[in-house]
N, C-alpha and C positions, 0 to 999 in steps of 0.2 A: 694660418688663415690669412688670408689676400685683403688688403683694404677694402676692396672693392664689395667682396663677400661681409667684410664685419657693420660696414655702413650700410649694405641692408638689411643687416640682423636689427640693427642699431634701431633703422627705420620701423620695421615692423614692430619691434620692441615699445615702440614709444605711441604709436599709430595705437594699437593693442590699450594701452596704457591711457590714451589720453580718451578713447573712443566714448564709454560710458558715461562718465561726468561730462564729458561735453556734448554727447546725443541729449540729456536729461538736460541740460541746459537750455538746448535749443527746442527743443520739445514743451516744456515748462514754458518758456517766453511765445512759442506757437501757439499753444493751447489757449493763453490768457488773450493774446491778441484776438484770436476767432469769437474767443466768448464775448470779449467786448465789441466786435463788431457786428455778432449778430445777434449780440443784447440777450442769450440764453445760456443754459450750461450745455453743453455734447453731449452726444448719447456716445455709450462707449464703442460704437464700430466708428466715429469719427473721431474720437480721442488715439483708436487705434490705429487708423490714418496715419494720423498726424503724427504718431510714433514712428511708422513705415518713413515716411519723408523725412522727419528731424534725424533719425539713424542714417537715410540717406545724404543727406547733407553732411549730417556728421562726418562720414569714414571720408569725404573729398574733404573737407578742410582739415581733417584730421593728417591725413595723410601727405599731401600739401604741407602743409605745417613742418612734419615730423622728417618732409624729402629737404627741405629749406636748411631746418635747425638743422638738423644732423651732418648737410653737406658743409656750411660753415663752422661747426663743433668740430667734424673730423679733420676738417681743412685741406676738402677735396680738390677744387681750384688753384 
């Protein structure tokens, strides 16, 4: 297997891996924010929203993250 090949297993691998705990991260700190600024609790088609975007955020910093660590772990450069 080709470096080239294992460093995007590597990526995916870790992308995968870090995706969940840090979607619920960023979702949990959305949600609390909205509540407190619009002084109510959410109905749940806005909590689910805000799941839809905190996931979407998530997999771009996720993956960002995981192209970074991994090119310097492998010691691509």
């Amino acid at each position: 297997m080709s470096s080239l090949t294992s460093y995007y297993l590597w990526v995916i691998a870790l992308t995968a891996a870090l995706l969940y705990p840090v979607g619920q991260l960023i979702w949990t700190v959305s949600v609390r924010r909205l509540q407190r600024k619009l002084q109510k609790n959410l109905s749940p088609e806005e909590m689910q929203g805000q799941k839809k975007r905190a996931y979407f955020v998530a997999i771009i910093v996720c993956l960002a993250f995981s192209l970074l660590f991994n090119y310097r772990l492998l010691d691509m450069g």
